[in-house]
Biopython code that builds the backbone (N, CA, C, O; Angstrom):
import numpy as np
from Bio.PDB.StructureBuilder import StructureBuilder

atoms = [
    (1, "UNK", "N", (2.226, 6.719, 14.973)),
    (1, "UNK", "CA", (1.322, 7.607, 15.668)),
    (1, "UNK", "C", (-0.108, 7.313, 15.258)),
    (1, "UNK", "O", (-0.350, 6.973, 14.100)),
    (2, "UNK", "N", (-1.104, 7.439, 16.208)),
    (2, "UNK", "CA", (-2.383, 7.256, 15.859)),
    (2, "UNK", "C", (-2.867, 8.565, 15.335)),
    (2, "UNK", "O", (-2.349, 9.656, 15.572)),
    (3, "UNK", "N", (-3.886, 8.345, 14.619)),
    (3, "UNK", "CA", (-4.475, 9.553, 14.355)),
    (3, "UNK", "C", (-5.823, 9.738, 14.969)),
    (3, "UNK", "O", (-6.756, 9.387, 14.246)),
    (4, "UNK", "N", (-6.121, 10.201, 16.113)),
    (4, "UNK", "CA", (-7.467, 10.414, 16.735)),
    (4, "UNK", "C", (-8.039, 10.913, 16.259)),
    (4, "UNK", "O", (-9.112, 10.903, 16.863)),
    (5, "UNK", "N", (-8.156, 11.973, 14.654)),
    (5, "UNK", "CA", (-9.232, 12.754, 14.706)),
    (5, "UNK", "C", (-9.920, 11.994, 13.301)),
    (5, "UNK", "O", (-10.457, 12.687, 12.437)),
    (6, "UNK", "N", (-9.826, 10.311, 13.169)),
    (6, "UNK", "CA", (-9.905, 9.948, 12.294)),
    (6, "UNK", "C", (-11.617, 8.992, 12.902)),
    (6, "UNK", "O", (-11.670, 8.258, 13.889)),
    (7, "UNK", "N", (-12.920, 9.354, 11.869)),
    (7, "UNK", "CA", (-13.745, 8.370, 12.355)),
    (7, "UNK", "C", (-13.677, 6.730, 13.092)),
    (7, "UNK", "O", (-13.015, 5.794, 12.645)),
    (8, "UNK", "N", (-14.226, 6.713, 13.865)),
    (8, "UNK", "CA", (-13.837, 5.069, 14.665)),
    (8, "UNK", "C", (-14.059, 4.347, 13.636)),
    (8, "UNK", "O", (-13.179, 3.561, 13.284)),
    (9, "UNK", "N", (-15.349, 4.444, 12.868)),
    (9, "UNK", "CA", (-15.636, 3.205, 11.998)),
    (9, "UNK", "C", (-15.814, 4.225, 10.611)),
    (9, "UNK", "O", (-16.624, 5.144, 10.492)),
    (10, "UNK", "N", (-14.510, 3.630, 9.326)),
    (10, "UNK", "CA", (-14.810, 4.058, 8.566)),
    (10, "UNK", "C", (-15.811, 3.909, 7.459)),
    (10, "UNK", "O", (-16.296, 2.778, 7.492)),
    (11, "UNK", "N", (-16.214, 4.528, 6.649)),
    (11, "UNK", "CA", (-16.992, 4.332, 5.762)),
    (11, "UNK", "C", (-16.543, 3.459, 4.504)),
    (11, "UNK", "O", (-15.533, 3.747, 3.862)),
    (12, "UNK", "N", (-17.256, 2.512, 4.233)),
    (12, "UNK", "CA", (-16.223, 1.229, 2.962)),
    (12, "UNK", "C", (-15.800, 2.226, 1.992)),
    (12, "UNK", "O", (-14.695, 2.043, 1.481)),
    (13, "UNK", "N", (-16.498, 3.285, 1.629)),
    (13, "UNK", "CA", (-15.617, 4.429, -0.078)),
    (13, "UNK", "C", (-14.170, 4.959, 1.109)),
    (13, "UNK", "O", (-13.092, 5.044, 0.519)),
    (14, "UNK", "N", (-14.144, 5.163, 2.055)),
    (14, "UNK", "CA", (-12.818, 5.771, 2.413)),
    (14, "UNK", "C", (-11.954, 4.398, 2.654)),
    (14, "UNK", "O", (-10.753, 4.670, 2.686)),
    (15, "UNK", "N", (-12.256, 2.820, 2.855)),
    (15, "UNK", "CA", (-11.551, 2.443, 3.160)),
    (15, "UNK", "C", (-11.109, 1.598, 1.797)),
    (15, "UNK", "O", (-9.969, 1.137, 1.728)),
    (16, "UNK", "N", (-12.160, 1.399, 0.609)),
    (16, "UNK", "CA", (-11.665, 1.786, -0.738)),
    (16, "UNK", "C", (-10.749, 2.244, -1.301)),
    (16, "UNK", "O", (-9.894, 1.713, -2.009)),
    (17, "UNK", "N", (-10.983, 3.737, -0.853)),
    (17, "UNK", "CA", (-10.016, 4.762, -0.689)),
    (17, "UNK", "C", (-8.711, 4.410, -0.553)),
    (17, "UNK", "O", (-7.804, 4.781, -1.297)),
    (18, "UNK", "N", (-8.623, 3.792, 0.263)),
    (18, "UNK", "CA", (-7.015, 3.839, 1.615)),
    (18, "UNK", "C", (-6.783, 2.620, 0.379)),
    (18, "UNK", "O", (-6.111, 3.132, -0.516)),
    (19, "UNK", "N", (-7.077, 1.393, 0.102)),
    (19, "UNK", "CA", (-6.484, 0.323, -0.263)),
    (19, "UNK", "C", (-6.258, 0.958, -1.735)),
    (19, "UNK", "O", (-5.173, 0.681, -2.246)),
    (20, "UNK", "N", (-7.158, 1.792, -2.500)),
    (20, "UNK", "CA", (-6.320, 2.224, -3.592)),
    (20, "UNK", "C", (-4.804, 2.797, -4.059)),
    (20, "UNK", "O", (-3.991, 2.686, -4.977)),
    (21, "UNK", "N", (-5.032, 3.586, -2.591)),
    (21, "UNK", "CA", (-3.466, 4.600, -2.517)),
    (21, "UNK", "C", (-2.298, 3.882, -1.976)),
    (21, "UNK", "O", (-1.121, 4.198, -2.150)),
    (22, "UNK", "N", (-2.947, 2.445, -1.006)),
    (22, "UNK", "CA", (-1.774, 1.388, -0.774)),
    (22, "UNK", "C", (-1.602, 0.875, -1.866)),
    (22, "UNK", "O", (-0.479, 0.373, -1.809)),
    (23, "UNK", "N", (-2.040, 0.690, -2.850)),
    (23, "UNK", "CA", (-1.471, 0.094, -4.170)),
    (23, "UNK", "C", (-0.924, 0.779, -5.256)),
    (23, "UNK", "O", (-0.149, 0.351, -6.112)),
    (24, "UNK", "N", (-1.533, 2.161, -5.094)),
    (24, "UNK", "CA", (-0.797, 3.238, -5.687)),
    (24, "UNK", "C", (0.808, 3.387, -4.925)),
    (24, "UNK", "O", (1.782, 3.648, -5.632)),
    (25, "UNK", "N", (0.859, 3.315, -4.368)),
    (25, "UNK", "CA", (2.289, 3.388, -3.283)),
    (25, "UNK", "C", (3.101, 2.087, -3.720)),
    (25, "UNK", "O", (4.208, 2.317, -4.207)),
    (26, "UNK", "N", (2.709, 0.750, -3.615)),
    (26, "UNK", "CA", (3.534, -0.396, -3.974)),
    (26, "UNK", "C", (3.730, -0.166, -5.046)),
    (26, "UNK", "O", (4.913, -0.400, -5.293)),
    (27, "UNK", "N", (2.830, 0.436, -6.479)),
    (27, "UNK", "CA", (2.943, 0.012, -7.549)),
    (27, "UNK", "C", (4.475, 1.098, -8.007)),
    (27, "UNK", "O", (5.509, 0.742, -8.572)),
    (28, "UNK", "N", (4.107, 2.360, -7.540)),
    (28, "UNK", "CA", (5.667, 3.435, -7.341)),
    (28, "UNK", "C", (6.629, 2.421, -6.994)),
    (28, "UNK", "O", (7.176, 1.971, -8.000)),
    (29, "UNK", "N", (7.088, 1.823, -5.735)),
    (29, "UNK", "CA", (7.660, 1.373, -5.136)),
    (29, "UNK", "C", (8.470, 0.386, -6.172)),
    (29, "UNK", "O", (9.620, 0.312, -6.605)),
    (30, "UNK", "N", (7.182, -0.364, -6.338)),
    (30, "UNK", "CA", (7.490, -1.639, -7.469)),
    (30, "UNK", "C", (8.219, -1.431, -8.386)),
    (30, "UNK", "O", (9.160, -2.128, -8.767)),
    (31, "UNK", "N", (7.594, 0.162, -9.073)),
    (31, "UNK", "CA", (8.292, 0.355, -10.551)),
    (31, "UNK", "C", (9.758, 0.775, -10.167)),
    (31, "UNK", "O", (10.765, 0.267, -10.661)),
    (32, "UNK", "N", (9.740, 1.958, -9.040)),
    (32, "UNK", "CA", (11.028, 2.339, -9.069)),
    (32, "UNK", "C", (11.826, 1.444, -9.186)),
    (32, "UNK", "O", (12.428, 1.648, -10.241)),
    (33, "UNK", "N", (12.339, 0.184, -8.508)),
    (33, "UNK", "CA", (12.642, -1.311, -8.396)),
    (33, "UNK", "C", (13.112, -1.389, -9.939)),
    (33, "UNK", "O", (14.302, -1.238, -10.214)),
    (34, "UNK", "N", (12.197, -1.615, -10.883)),
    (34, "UNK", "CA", (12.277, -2.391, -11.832)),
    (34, "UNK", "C", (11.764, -3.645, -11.730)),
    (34, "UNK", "O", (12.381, -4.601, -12.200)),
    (35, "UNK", "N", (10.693, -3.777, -11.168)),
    (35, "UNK", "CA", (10.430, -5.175, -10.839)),
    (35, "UNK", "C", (9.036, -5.153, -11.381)),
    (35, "UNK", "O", (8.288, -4.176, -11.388)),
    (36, "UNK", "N", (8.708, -6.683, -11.962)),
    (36, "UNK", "CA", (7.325, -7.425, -12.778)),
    (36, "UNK", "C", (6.624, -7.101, -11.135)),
    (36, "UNK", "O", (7.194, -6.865, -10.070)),
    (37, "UNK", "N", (5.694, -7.170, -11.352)),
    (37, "UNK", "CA", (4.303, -7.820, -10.446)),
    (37, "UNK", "C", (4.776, -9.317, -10.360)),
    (37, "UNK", "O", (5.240, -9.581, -9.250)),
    (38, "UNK", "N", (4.775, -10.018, -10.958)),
    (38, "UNK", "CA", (4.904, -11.235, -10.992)),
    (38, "UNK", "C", (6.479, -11.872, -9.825)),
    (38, "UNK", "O", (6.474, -12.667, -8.885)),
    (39, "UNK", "N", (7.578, -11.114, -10.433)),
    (39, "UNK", "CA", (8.638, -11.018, -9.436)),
    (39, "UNK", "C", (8.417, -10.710, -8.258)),
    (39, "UNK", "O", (8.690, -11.593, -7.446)),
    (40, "UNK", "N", (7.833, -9.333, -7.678)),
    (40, "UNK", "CA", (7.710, -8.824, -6.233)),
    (40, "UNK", "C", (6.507, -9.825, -5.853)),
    (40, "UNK", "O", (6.669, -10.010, -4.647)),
    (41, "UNK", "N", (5.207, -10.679, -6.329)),
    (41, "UNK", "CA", (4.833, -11.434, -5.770)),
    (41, "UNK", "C", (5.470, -12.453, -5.462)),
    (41, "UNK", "O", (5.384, -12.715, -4.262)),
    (42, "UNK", "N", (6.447, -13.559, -6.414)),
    (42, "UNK", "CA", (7.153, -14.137, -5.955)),
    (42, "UNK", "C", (8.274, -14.061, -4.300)),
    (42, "UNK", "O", (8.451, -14.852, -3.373)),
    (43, "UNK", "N", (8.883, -12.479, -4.679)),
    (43, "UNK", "CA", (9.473, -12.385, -3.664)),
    (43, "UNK", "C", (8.717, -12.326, -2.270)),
    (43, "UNK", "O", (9.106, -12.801, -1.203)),
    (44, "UNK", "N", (7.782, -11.773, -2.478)),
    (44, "UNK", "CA", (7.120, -11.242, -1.206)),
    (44, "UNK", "C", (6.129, -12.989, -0.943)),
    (44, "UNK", "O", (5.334, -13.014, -0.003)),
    (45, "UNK", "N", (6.237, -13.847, -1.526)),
    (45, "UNK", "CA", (5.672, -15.306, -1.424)),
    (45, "UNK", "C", (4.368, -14.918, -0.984)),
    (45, "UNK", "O", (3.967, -15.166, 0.153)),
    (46, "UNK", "N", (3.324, -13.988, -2.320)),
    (46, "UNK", "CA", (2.065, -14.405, -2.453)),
    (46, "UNK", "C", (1.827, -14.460, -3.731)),
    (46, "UNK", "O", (2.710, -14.148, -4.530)),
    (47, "UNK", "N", (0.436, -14.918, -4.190)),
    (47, "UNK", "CA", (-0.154, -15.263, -5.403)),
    (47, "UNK", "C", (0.036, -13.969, -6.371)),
    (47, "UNK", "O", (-0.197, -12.888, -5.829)),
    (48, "UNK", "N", (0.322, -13.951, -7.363)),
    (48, "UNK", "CA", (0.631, -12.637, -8.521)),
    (48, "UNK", "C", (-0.578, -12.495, -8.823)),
    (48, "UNK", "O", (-0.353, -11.657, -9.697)),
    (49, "UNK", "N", (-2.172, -12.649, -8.855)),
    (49, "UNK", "CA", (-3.445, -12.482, -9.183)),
    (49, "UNK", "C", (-3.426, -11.546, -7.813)),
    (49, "UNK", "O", (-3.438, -10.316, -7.760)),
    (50, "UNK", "N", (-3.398, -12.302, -6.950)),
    (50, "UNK", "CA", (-4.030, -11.026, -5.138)),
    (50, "UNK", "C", (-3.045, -10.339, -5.404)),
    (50, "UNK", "O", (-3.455, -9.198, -5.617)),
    (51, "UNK", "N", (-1.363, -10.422, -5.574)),
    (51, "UNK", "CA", (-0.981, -8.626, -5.351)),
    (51, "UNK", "C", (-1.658, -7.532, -6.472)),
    (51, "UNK", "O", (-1.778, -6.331, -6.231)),
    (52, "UNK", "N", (-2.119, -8.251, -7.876)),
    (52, "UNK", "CA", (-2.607, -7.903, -9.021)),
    (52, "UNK", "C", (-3.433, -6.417, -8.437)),
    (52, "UNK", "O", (-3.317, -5.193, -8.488)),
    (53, "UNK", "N", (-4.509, -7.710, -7.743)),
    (53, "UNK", "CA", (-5.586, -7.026, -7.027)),
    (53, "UNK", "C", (-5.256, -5.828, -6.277)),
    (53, "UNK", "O", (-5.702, -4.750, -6.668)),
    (54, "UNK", "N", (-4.390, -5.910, -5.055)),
    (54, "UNK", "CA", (-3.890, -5.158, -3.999)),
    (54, "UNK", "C", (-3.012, -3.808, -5.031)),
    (54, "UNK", "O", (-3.150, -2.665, -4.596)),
    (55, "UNK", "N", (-2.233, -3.969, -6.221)),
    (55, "UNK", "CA", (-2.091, -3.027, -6.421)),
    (55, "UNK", "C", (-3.345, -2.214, -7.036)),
    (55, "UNK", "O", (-3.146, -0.999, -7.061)),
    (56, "UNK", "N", (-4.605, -2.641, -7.542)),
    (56, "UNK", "CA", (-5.310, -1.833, -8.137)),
    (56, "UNK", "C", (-6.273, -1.756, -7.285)),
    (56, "UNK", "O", (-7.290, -1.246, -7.754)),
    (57, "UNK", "N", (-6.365, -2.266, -5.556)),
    (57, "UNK", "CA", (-6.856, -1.461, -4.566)),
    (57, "UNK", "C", (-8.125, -2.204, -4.100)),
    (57, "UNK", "O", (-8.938, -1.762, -3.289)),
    (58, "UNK", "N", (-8.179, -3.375, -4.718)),
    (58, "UNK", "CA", (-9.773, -4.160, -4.364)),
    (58, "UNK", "C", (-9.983, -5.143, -3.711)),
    (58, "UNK", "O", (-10.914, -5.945, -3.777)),
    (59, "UNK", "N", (-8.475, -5.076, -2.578)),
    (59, "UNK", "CA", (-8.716, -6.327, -2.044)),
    (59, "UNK", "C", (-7.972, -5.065, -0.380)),
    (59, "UNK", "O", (-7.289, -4.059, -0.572)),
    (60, "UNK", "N", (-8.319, -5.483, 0.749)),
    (60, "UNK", "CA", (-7.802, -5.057, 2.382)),
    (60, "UNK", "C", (-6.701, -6.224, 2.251)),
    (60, "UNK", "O", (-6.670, -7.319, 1.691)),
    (61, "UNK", "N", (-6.033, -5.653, 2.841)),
    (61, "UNK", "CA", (-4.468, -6.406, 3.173)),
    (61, "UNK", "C", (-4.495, -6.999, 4.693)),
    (61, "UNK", "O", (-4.812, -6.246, 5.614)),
    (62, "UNK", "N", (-4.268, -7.911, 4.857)),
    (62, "UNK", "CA", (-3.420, -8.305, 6.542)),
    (62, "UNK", "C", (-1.571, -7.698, 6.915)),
    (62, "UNK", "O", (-0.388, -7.662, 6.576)),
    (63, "UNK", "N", (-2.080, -7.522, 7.375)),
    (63, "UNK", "CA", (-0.674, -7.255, 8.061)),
    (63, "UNK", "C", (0.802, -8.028, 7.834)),
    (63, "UNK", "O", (1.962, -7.615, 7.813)),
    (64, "UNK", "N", (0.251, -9.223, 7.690)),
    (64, "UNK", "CA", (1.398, -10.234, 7.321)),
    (64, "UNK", "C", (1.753, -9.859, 5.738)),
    (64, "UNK", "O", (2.885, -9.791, 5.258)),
    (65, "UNK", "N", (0.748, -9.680, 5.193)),
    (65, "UNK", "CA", (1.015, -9.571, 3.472)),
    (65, "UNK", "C", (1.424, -8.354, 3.790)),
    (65, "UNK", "O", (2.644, -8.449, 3.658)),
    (66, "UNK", "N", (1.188, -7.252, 4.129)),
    (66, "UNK", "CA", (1.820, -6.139, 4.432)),
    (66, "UNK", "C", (3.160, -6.018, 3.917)),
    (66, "UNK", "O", (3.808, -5.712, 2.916)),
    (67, "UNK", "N", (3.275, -6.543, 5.500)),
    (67, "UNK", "CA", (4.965, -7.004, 6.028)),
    (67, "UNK", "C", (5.821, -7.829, 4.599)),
    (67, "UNK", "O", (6.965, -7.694, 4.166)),
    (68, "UNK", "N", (5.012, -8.440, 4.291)),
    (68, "UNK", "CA", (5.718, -9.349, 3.020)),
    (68, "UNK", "C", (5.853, -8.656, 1.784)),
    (68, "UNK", "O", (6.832, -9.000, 1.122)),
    (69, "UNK", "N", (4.998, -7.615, 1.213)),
    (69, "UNK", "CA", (5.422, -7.142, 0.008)),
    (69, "UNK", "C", (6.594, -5.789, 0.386)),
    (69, "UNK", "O", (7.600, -5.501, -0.262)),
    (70, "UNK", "N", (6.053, -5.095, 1.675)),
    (70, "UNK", "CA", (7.554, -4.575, 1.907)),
    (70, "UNK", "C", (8.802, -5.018, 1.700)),
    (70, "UNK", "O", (9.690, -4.501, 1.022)),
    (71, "UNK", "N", (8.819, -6.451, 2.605)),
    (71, "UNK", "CA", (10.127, -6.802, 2.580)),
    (71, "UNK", "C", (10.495, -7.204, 0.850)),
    (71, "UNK", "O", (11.630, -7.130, 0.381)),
    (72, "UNK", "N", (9.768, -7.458, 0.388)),
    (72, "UNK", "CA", (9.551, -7.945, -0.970)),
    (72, "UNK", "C", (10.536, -6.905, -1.900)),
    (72, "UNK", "O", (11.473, -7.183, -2.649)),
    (73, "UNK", "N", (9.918, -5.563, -1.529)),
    (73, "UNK", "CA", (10.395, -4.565, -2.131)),
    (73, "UNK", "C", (11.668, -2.949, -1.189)),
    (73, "UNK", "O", (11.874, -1.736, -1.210)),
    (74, "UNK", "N", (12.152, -4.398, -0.455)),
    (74, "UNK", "CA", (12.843, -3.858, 0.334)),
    (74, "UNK", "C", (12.809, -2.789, 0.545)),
    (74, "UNK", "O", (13.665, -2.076, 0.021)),
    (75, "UNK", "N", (11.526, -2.044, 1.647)),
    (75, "UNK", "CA", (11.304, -0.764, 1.591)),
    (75, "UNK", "C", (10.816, -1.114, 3.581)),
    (75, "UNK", "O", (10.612, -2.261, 3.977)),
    (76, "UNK", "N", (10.748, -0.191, 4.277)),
    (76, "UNK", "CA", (10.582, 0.243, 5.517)),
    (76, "UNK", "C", (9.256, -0.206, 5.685)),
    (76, "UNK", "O", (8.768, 0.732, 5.054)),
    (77, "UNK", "N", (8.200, -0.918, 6.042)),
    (77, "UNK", "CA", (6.903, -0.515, 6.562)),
    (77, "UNK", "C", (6.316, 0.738, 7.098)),
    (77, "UNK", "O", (5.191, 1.231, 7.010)),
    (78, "UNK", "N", (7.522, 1.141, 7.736)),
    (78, "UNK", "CA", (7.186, 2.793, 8.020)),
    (78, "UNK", "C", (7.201, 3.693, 7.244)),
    (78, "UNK", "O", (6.401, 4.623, 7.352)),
    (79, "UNK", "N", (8.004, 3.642, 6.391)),
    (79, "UNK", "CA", (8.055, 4.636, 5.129)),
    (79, "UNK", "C", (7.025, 4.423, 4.599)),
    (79, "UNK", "O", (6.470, 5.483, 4.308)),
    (80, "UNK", "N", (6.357, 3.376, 4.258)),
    (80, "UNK", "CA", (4.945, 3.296, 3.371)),
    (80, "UNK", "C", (3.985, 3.673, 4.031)),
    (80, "UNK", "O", (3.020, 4.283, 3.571)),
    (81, "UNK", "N", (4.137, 3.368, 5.115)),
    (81, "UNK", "CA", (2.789, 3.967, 6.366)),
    (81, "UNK", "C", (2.676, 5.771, 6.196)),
    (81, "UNK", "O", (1.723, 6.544, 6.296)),
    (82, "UNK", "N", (4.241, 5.985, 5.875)),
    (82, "UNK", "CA", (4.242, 7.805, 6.070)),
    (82, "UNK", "C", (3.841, 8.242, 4.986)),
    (82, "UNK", "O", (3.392, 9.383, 5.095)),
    (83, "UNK", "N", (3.796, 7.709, 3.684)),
    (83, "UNK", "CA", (3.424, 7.915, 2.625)),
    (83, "UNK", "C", (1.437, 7.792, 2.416)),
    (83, "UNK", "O", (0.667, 8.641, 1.967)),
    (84, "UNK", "N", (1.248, 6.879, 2.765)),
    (84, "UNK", "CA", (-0.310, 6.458, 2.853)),
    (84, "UNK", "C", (-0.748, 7.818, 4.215)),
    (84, "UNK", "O", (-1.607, 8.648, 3.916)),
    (85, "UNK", "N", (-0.122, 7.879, 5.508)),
    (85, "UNK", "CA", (-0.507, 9.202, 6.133)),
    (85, "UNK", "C", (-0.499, 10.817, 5.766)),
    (85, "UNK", "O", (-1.112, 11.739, 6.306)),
    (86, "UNK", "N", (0.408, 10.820, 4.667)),
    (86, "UNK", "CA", (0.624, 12.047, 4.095)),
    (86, "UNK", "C", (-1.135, 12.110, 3.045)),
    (86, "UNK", "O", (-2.072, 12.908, 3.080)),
    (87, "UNK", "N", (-0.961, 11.252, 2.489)),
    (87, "UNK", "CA", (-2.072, 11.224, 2.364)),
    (87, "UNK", "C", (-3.440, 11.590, 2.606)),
    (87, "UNK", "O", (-4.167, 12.404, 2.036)),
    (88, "UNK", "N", (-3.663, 10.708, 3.706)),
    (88, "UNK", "CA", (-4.521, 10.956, 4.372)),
    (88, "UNK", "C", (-4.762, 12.113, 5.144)),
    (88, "UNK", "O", (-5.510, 11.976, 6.112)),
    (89, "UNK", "N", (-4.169, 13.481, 4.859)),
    (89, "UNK", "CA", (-3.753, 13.964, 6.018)),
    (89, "UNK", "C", (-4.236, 15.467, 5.111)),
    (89, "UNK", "O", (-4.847, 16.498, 5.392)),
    (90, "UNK", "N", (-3.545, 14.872, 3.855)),
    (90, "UNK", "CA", (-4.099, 15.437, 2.768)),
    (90, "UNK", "C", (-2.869, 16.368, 2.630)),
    (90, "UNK", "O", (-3.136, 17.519, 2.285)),
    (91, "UNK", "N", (-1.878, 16.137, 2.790)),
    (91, "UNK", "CA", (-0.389, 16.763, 2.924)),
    (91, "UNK", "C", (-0.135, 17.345, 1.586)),
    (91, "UNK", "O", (-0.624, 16.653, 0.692)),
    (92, "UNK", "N", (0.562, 18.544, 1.125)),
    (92, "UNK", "CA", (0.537, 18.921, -0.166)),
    (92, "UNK", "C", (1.828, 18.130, -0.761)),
    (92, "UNK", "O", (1.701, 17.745, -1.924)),
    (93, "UNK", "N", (2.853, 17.889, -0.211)),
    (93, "UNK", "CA", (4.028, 17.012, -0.236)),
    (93, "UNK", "C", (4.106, 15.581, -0.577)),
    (93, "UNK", "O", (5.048, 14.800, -0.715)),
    (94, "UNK", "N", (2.375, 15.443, -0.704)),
    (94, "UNK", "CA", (2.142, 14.208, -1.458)),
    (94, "UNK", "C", (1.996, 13.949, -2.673)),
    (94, "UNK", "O", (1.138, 14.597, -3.273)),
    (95, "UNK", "N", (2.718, 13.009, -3.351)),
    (95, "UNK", "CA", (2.692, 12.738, -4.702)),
    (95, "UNK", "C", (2.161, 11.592, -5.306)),
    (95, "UNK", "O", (2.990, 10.683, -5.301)),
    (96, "UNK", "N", (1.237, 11.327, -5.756)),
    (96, "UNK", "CA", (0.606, 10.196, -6.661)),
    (96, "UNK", "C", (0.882, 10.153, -7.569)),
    (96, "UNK", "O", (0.125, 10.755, -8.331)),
    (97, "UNK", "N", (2.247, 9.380, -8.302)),
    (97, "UNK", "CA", (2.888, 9.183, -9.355)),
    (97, "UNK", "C", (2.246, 8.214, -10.320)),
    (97, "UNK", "O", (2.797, 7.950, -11.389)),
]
sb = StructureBuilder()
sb.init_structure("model")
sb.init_model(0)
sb.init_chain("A")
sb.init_seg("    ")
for serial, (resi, resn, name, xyz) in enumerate(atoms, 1):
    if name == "N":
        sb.init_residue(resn, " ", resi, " ")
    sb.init_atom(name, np.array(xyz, "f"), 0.0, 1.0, " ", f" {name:<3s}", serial, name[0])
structure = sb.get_structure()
């Protein structure tokens, strides 16, 4: 679902923002797993320095890397999307572990 009531062009601290809590989300993801950084980059076949990055939020993701550390961490793309929207949404049901 889109969210229309979201500015067209965001501001770089909110989109800061967003890439922090996507890495806050993998890094949950990751741990629940039991898995190195180093492993889920392997799996997900990118560099263990950029997911480094991506989990501590300082790098924008493509879509393809997306798609790849999901599958990496065998988790839904959608489920992470609902998690990063709860978020954003400012949902009280959200948890930043």
């Amino acid at each position: 679902m889109y969210r229309r009531d979201l500015p067209e062009q965001m501001t770089e601290s909110a989109n800061d923002n967003i890439s922090r809590h996507l890495g806050r989300i993998f890094r949950k993801a990751r741990r629940r797993k039991s898995l190195s950084q180093n492993s889920l980059s392997e799996a997900a076949n990118i560099n263990n320095s950029y997911y480094c990055s991506i989990e501590r939020g300082t790098v924008n993701l493509t879509v393809r890397k997306f798609i790849s550390i999901c599958g990496g961490l065998e988790v839904q793309p959608e489920d992470v999307m609902r998690e990063l929207r709860c978020f954003l949404e400012g949902k009280e049901d959200y948890h930043d572990d």
